[in-house]
C-alpha positions, 0 to 999 in steps of 0.5 A: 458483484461482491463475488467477481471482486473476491473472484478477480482478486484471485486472479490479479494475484495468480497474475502477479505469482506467475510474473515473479515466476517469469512464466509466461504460459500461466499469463495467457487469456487462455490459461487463465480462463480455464483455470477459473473456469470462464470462457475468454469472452466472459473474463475478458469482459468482467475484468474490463467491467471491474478494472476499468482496462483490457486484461493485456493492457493491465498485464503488459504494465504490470510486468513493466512495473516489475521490470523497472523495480529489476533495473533500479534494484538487481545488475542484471543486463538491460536484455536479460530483464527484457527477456524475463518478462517476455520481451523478445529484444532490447528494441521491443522491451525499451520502445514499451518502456519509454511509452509507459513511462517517458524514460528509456530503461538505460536513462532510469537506471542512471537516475531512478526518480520516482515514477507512477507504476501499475500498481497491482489491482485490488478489486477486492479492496474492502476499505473501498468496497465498504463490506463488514465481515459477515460472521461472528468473531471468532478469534480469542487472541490479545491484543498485544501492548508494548513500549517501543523506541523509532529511530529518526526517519523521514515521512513521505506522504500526502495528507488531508485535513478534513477526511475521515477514514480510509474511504472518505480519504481516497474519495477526496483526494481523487478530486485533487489532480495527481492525488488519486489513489492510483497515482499516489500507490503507483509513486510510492510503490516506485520509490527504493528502501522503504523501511516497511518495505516486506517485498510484495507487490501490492498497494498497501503495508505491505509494500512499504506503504502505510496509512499515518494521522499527524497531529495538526491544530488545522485538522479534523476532530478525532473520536480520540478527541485532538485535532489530527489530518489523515496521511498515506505515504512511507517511512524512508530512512533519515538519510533519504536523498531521492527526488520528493514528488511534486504533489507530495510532501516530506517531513522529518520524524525524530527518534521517539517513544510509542505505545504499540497495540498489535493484534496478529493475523485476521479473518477480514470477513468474519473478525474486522468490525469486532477487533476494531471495536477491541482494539478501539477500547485497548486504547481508550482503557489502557492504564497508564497510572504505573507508567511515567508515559502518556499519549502525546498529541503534541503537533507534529507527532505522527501515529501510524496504522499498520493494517494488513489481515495477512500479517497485523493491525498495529497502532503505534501510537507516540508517547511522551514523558509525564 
């Protein structure tokens, strides 16, 4: 099973290259099936298996989901938009639109409110799969330690009190009606001018989306030893005017100091379990004897989690004046 996860993960991101593409030949059944070498039957049945729906259905949403991040971002014409993911006319591509997502394309262009997109699959998620690297660590990079200064922005989340970790987050949010992971990636993916927004398509950092700890008196017990609750939303800008979904909430951050931890790209399957422990004692150790700072864990103060093996795994961590 681990390795049709990391199977269909290769192929839920040749899905989403071919779409930015707008190549439709490489988005067939058929194409696909010879590309990784499986008969239609099997993949069609697998990917069902591992994504809970049928390959068109998740292909039809997925270039619906890009479609709409078009209309809210580029002036192209309604039917050119249609026409680029495969639409054959502005009737076919509106009908679609509005069955998805209950607005017609002309009506969420006007007033672009947020709305639960399919997000890209990720079969291959390892927070979720629960899977430690499988090697030795290898890399002999440092982790990298600087002061910084966030300008005012505003926070877009939701929070739990009493999880811990990615996992155990998701797992008791999924008990919460419309705080599921897929509703909440799919929202948060919809929404225009996150300030960590790199221009990718999947459901995490790089996307805009960001997992946050916010020091709260009513939270759980940190290893880190203060009471903090466990956040997944964005960073929006402090101006941000747009509609608040209904099961998420929206608080104001003022500019302030953090201490940033950074290490650079990783290996996920070899390097994951040590460089937690390098960055955990980074942290734990760093020598704050010849700075005026220290941690602040004053409530209300927000660390954020960058996490992506692509580009980083970043703590940024507030401070305050001695």
């Amino acid at each position: 099973m681990y390795e049709w996860h990391k199977r269909m993960q290769t192929i839920v991101d040749e899905i989403d290259h071919a779409i930015r593409q707008y190549d439709d030949e490489a988005l067939t059944l058929t194409y696909l099936s010879k590309q990784f070498g499986y008969s239609e039957y099997h993949m069609t049945r697998k990917f069902k298996e591992i994504s809970g729906m049928q390959f068109r259905d998740y292909l039809s949403k997925r270039k619906l989901a890009f479609a709409l991040k078009e209309l809210r971002d580029s002036q192209k014409s309604i039917l050119d938009i249609a026409l680029s993911y495969g639409f054959s006319t502005h009737e076919a591509f509106s009908r679609a639109f509005k069955h998805t997502y209950g607005i017609s394309p002309s009506a969420y262009r006007k007033d672009p409110k947020p709305i639960v997109l399919r997000s890209k699959l990720n079969p291959f998620d390892r927070y979720l799969l629960g899977q430690e690297e499988i090697g030795n660590f290898t890399s002999n990079e440092a982790i990298t330690t600087y002061f910084i200064t966030i300008p005012a922005h505003k926070f877009l989340f939701i929070k739990n009190d009493e999880s811990n970790g990615y996992w155990d987050f998701w797992q008791k949010q999924a008990l919460i009606p419309g705080q599921d992971r897929e509703t909440i990636c799919g929202l948060l993916d919809s929404i225009k001018g996150k300030l960590d927004d790199f221009g990718d398509s999947e459901a995490n950092s790089g996307s805009g989306q960001l997992i946050a700890y916010i020091s709260d008196p009513n939270g759980r017990l940190c290893d880190w030893g203060f009471l903090r609750s466990e956040c997944y939303g964005a960073r929006l800008p402090y101006d941000y005017q747009g509609e608040i979904p209904s099961q998420m909430q929206m608080i104001d951050i003022f500019e302030a100091e953090y201490i940033v931890f950074e290490h650079g790209p990783f290996d996920y399957d070899q390097e994951k379990q040590q460089l937690e422990a390098k960055m955990e004692k980074a942290m734990a150790e760093y020598d704050f004897e010849n700075s005026e700072y220290e941690y602040d864990t004053t409530p209300g103060r927000i660390l954020y989690l960058y996490y992506d093996p692509k580009r980083s795994w970043k703590y940024v961590r507030p401070i305050h004046k001695k």
